[in-house]
C-alpha positions in Angstrom: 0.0 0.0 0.0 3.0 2.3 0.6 4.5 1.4 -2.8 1.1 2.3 -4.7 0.5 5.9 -2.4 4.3 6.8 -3.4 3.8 5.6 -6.8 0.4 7.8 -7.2 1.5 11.3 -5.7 5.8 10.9 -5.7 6.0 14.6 -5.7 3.2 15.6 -3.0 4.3 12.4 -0.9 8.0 13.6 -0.9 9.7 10.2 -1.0 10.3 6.7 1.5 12.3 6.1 3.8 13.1 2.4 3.6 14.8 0.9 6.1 16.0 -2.7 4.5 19.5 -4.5 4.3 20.4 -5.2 0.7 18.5 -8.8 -0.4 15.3 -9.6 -2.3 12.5 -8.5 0.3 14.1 -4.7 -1.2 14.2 -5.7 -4.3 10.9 -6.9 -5.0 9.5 -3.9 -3.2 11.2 -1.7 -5.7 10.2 -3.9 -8.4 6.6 -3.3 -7.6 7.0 0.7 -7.0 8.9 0.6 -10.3 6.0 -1.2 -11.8 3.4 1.0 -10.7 5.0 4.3 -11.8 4.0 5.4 -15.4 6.4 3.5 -18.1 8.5 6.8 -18.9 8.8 8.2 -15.3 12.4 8.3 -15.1 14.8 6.2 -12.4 17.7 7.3 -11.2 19.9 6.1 -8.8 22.1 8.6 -6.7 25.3 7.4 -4.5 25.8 8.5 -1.2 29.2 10.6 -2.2 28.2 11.9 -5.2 29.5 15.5 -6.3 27.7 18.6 -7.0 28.9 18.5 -10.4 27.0 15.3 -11.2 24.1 15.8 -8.6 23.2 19.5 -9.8 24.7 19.6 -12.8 27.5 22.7 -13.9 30.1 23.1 -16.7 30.5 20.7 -19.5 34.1 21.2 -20.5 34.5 19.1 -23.9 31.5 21.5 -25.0 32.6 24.8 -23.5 36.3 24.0 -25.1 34.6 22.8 -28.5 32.8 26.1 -29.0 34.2 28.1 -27.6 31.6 29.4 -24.9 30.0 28.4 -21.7 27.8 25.1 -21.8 26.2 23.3 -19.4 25.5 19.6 -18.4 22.3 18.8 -16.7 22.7 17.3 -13.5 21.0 13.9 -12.5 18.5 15.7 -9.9 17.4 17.3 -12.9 17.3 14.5 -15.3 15.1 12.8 -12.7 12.2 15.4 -13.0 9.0 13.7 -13.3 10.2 10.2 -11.6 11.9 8.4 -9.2 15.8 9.2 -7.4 16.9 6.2 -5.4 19.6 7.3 -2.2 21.7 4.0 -2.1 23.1 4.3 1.5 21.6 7.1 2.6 22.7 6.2 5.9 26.2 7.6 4.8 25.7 10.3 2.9 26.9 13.6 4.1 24.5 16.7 5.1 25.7 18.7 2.6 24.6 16.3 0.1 21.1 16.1 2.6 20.5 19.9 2.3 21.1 20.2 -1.3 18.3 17.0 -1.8 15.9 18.9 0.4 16.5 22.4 -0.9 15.5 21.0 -4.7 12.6 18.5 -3.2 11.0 22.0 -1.4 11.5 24.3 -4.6 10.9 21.2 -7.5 13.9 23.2 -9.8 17.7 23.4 -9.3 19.5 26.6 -9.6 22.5 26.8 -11.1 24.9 29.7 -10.6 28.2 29.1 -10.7 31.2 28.7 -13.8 29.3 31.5 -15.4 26.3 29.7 -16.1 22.4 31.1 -14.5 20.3 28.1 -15.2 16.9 27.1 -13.8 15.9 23.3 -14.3 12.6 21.6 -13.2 13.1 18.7 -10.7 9.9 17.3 -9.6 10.6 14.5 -7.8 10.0 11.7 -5.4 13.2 10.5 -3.0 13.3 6.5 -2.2 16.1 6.8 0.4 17.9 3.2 1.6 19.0 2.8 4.7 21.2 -0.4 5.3 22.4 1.0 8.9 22.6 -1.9 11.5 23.4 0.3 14.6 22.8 3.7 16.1 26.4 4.8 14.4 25.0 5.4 11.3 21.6 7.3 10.6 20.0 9.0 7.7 20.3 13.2 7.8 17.5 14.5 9.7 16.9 17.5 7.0 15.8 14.4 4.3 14.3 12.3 6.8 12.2 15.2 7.4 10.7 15.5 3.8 10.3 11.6 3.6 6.6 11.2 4.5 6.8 7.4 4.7 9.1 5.4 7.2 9.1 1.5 6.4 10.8 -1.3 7.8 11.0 -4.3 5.7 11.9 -8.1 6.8 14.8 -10.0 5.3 11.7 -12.1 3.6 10.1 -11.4 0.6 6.2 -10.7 0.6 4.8 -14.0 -0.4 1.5 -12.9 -1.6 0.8 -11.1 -5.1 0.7 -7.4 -5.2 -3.2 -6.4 -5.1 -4.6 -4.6 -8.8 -4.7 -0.9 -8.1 -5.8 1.3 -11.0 -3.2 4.0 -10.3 -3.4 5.7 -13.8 -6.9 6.5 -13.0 -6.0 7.5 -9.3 -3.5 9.9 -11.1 -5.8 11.7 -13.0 -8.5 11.8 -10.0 -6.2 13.1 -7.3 -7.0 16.7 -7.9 -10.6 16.5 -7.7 -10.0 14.9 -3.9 -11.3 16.9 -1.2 -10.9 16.7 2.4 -12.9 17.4 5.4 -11.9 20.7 7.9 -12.3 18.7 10.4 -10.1 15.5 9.5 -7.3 18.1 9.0 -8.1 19.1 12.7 -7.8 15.6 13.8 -4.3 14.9 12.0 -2.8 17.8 13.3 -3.6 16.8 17.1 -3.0 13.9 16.9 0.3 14.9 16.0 0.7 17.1 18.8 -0.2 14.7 21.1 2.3 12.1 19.5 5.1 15.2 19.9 5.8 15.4 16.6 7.3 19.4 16.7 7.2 19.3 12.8 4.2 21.2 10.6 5.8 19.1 7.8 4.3 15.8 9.2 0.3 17.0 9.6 0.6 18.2 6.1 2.7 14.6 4.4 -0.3 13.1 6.0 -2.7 15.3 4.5 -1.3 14.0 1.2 -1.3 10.6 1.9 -4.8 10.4 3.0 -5.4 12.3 -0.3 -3.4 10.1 -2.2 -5.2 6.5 -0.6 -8.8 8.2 -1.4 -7.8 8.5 -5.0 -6.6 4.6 -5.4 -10.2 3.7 -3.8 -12.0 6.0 -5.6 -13.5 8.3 -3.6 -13.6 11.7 -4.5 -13.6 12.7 -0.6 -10.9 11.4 2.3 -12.8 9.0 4.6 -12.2 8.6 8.3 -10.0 5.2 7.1 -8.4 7.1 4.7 -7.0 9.4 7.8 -6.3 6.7 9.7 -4.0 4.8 7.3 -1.8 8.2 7.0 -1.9 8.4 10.9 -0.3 4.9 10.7 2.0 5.6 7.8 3.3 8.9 8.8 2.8 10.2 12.4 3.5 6.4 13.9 7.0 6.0 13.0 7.5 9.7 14.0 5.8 9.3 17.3 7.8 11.1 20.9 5.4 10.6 23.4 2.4 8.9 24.1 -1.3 10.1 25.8 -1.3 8.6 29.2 -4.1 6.8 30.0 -7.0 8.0 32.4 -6.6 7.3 35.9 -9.6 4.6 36.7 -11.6 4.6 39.8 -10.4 2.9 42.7 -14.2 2.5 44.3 -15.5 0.4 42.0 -18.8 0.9 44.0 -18.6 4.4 42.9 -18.7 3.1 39.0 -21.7 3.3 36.9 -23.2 -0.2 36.2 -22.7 -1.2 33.0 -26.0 -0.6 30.8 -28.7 -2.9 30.5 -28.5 -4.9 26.9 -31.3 -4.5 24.8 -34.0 -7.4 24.9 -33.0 -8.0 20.9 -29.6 -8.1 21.4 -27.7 -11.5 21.0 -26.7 -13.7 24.2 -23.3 -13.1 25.0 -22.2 -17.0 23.6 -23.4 -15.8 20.2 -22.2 -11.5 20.0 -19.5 -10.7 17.9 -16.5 -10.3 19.0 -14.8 -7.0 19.3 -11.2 -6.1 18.8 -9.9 -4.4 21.6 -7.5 -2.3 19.9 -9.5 -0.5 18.3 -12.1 2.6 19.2 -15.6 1.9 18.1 -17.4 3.7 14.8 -18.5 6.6 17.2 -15.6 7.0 18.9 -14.3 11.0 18.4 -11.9 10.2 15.4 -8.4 11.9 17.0 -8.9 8.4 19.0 -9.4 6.3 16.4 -6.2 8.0 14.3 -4.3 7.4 17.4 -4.9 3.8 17.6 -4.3 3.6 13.8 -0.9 5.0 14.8 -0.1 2.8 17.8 -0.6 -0.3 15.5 2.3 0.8 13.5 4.6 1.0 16.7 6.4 -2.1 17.9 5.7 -3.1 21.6 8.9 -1.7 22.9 8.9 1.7 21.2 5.4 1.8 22.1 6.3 0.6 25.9 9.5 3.1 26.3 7.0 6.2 25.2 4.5 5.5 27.5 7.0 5.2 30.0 8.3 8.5 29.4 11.4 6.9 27.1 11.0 8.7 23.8 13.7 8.3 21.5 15.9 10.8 21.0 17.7 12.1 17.8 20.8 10.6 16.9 24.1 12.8 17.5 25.7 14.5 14.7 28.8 13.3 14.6 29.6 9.5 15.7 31.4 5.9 15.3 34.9 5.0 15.8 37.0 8.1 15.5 37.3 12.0 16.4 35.7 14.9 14.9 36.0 15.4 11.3 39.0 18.1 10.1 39.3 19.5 6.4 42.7 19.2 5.4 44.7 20.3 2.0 46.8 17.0 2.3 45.1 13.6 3.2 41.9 12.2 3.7 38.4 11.3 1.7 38.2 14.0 -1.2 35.2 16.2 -1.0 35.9 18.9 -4.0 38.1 21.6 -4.7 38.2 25.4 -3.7 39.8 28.2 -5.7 43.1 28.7 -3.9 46.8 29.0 -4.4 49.2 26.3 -4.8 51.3 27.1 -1.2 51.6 25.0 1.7 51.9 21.7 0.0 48.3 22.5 -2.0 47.5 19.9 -4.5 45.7 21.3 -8.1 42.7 20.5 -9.3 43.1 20.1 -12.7 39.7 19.0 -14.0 38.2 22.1 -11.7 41.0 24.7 -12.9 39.9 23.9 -16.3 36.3 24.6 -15.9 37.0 27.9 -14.4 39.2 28.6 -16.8 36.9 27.7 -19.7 34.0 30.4 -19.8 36.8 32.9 -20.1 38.4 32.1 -23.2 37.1 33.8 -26.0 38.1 37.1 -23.8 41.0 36.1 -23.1 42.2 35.4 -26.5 40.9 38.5 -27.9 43.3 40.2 -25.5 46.6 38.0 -26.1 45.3 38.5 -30.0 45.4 42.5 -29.3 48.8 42.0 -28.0 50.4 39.5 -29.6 50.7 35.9 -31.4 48.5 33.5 -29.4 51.1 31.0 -28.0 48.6 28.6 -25.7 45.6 27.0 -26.5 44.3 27.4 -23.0 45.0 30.5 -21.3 44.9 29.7 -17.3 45.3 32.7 -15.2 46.3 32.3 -11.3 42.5 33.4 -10.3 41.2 30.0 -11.9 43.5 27.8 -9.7 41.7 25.6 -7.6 43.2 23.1 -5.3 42.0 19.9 -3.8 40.2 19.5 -0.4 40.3 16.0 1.8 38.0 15.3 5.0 39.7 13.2 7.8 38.5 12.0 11.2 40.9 13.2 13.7 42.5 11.4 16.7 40.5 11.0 19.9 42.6 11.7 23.2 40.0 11.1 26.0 41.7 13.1 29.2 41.1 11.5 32.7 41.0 14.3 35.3 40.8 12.3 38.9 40.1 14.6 42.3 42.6 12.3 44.5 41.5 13.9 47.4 39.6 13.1 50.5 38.5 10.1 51.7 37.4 8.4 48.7 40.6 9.2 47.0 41.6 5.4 46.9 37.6 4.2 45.5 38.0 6.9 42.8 41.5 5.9 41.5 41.1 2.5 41.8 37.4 3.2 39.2 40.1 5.4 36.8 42.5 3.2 37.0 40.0 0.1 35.6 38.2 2.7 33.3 41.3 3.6 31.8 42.5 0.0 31.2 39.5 -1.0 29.7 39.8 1.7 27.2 43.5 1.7 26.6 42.2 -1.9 24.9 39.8 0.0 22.7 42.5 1.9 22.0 44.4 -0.7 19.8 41.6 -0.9 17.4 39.7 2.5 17.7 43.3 3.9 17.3 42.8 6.7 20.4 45.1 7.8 23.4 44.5 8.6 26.7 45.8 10.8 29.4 45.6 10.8 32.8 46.0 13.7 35.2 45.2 14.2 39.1 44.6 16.9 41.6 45.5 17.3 45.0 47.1 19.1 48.0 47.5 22.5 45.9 48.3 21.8 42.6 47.5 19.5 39.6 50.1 17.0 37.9 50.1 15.3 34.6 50.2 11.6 35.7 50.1 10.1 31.8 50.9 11.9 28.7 49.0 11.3 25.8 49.2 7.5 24.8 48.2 4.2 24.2 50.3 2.2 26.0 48.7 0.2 28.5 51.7 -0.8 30.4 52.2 3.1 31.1 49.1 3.6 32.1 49.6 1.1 35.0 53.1 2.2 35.5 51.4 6.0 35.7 48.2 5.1 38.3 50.0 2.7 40.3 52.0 4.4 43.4 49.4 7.5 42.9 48.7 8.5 46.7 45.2 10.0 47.7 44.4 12.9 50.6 44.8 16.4 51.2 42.8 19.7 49.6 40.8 19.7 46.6 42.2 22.2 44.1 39.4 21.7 41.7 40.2 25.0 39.9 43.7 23.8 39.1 42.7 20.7 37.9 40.2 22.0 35.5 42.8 24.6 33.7 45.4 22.0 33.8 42.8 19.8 31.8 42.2 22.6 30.0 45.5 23.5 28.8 46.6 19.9 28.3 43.3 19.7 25.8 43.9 22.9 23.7 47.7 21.5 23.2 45.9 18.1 22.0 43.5 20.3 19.9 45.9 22.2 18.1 48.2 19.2 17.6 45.0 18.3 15.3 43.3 15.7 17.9 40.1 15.7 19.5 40.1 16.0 22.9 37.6 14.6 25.6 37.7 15.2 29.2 36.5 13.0 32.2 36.2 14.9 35.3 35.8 12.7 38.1 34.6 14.6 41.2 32.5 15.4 44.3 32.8 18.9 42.9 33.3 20.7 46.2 36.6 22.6 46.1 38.2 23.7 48.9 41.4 25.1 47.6 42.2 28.3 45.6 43.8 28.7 42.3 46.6 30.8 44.1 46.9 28.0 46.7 45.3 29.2 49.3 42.7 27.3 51.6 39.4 28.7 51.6 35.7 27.0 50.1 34.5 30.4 49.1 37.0 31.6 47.5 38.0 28.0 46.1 34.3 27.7 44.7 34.7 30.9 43.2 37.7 30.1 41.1 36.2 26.4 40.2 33.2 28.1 38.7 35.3 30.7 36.7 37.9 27.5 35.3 34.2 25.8 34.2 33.2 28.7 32.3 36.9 28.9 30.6 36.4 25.3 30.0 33.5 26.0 28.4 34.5 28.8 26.3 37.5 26.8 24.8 34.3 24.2 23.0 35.7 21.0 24.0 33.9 17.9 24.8 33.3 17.0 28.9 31.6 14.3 31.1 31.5 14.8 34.9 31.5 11.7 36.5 30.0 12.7 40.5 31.7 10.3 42.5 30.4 11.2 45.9 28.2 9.0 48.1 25.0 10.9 46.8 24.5 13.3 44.2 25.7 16.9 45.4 24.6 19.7 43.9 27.7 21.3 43.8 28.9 18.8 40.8 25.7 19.1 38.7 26.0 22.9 38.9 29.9 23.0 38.1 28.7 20.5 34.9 26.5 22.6 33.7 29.1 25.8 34.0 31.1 23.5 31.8 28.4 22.4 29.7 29.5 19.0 30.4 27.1 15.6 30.8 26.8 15.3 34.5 26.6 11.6 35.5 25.9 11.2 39.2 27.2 7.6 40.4 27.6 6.8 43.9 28.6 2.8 43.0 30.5 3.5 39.9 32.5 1.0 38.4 35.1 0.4 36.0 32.8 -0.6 32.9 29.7 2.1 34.0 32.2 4.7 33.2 33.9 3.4 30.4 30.9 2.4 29.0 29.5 6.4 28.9 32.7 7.6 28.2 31.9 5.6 25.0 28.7 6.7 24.4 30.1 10.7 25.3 32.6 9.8 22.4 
């Protein structure tokens, strides 16, 4: 039924989100879409690191060379208007290459402007994007996830049963004579708010689909099961929270006996039986959309939103290394930029050409005004454009340990297992660590950056615990130790582990005003510098103190009175 709504209304519909691993249950769904779209709908399929030059179109430079003037090559989006683009791995692509799909699915046309062409190509479209992700590393951009008004999960099985004989062409031409009640709109849209779906985008996508399953029926007006279908099609796989259910009376003297059943009405051995999952014909119809969405939801999703649970988006960045860095050397390409060849630069050849090419004609009616032409391309240094690379950089995760007090030797003993455990990560997710603890009046560096684990145990082992807590010394020497790492290219990460109450100045004197005073200003320089943090409260009970210095940092506060080893390597992972 998804297949045939996409294939009637690809444009209004926006596109699928199909979440499948590569096999024949995906194929034969895409068989069947491809089926029911009209015979010279175009197909294209788009990979996840395509370039704007193919995606968008721009310069053809055989032509422009040929003929001496500017001429341009239509990209694929465009070559796609009227039919079907196919994301393979959308999971992977980039959100540059996200933006640009949603900015031409929002306007229908791609604009051109660039190599000194002003073109303006129609690209109406529908998006079928694949996602193949097995984890939470990988996830499809959120700005074409958005504009996808039908999420789908498939099974590794095929369907076994034969596609059911929808007229589409004659839905097709019928879909603009559709109408739709006021007050069905009404119901989507709070039903939508009650599901938290923040999005105006999603109301509307189900607006269309409703539209769009009237049409294949036959009906020239959306029905109440029309509505419902889109409810479970598009607001149930975007679903946040969940209606809680009414409180029921405790007295159940207090109830109202149940009515009296007419004298025709069957015995109860011979009634029909009703499905409990549903609301009844009369029910108001924001209940019976919601229902239509819960039966969408799997049991767990459905059991961690009622609970309060809802899912929240995936983080930007992820996986197995440090942030990503642009770099003029090394790395995954990802285009060129006009530039000068300096500082070990690499040229773009293909790119130099094409800026290079508009201009010809002019410039060889100025090298003809002053002399014999003596190249048959003129270059000039403003066409130069050099190569650009993307690499992850290095993660150095920074343990900051409070060794003082009473629980010095519980909180080393937790960094010193926390750090083991990731120093064997380390091997494979290629990171370094560094370990660094504060006491009496001043900080020291106990572990440089590294990934030797024989070090680290060298480094943690004769470490003694007591004395004052020179928080704010701690945090600027974690500070200063991560700005180094930052602008050695790495990625730093700190874990603070502390009770957070300071008791000793940055000038070393004692003093828990003063000393509080300081801690909160090394936070704020902490936070200033935009590195990464998790403050690990390692007191018997959460204190105050530490949630408040976290969120001077703008660090995750964990509070963990019983912390282990793996509970804090285990979120240092997750923080990463």
């Amino acid at each position: 039924m998804a297949a045939a709504l996409f294939a009637v209304d690809p444009v209004g519909i926006g596109g699928v989100l199909l979440r499948s691993p590569a096999g024949p249950a995906r194929d034969q769904w895409l068989s069947r879409l491809r089926h029911w779209l009209p015979a010279e709908a175009p197909w294209r399929r788009v990979p996840a690191h395509i370039g704007d030059e193919r995606l968008l179109g721009g310069l053809d430079l055989v032509a422009t060379l040929n003929q001496g003037r500017p001429v341009a090559r239509t990209g694929l989006l465009a070559e796609a208007s009227g039919g079907i683009v196919v994301l393979a791995m959308a999971e992977r692509s980039s959100p540059s290459l996200a933006s640009r799909m949603a900015a031409v699915m929002d306007t229908q046309q791609v604009s051109l402007q660039r190599d000194g062409l002003a073109l303006t190509l129609p690209a109406r479209l529908g998006v079928v994007a694949l996602d193949e992700s097995c984890g939470g590393d990988e996830h499809v951009p959120g700005a074409l996830t958005e504009r996808l008004a039908l999420h789908l999960t498939l099974g590794p099985r095929p369907m076994a049963d034969a596609p059911p004989a929808f007229d589409l062409p004659l839905a097709r031409a019928k879909l603009a004579e559709v109408r739709i009640d006021p007050d069905i709109v009404s119901a989507l849209c709070e039903a939508a708010q009650v599901m938290g779906i923040d999005s105006l985008r999603a109301p509307w996508l189900a607006w269309r689909v409703a539209r769009a399953a009237a049409a294949i029926h036959g009906r020239r007006e959306v029905s109440a099961g029309d509505a419902a279908l889109a409810a479970r099609l598009v607001l149930g796989p975007r679903a946040r929270a969940w209606p809680k259910p009414p409180d029921e009376p405790s007295d159940e003297s207090t109830a109202d006996p149940p009515p009296e059943p007419p004298p025709d009405a069957a015995p109860p051995d011979e009634a029909p039986e009703a499905d409990s999952t549903q609301q009844p014909l009369d029910a108001p119809l924001e209940d019976r959309l919601l229902d239509a969405a819960a039966a969408t939801l799997p049991p767990d999703l459905l059991a961690a939103i009622a609970a309060g649970l809802a899912p929240r988006k995936a983080p930007s960045s992820s996986g197995r290394s440090g942030s990503l860095q642009r770099s003029l050397w090394r790395g995954q390409p990802i285009g060129a930029l006009r530039g000068e060849l300096r500082g070990g630069a690499r040229l773009d050849l293909l790119q130099t050409l094409r800026a290079a090419a508009p201009w010809q004609p002019l410039r060889r009616r100025e090298r003809s005004a002053a002399g014999p032409r003596q190249a048959a391309i003129l270059v000039r240094r403003e066409d130069f454009h050099v190569r650009r690379y993307r690499q992850h950089s290095e993660t150095t995760t920074v343990f900051a340990v409070d060794a003082s007090g009473s629980q010095a030797l519980h909180r080393l003993a937790e960094a010193k297992g926390a750090v083991e455990l990731l120093l064997a990560d380390c091997y494979v997710r290629r990171d370094r660590v560094a370990v660094l603890a504060f006491r009496g009046l001043t900080a020291e560096l106990l572990l440089p950056p590294t990934r030797s684990l024989v070090r680290a145990k060298r480094s943690l082992a004769g470490l003694p615990g007591g004395g004052g807590t020179p928080l704010a010394a701690g945090i600027d020497a974690a500070r200063y130790l991560a700005e180094s790492i930052a602008r050695q290219g790495g990625t730093p990460l700190l874990v603070l582990l502390t009770d957070g109450r300071a008791n000793i100045a940055r000038d070393g004197s004692p003093g828990r005003p003063k000393a509080q005073f300081d801690a909160m200003a090394a936070a704020r320089a902490w936070r200033a510098s935009g590195q990464g943090a998790l403050l690990v409260d390692t007191s018997p009970q959460a204190q105050a103190a530490a949630s408040t210095l976290a969120a001077e940092m703008g660090a995750r506060y964990v509070a963990l009175p019983n912390a282990d080893s793996k509970a804090i390597a285990g979120m240092m992972r997750a923080q990463r």
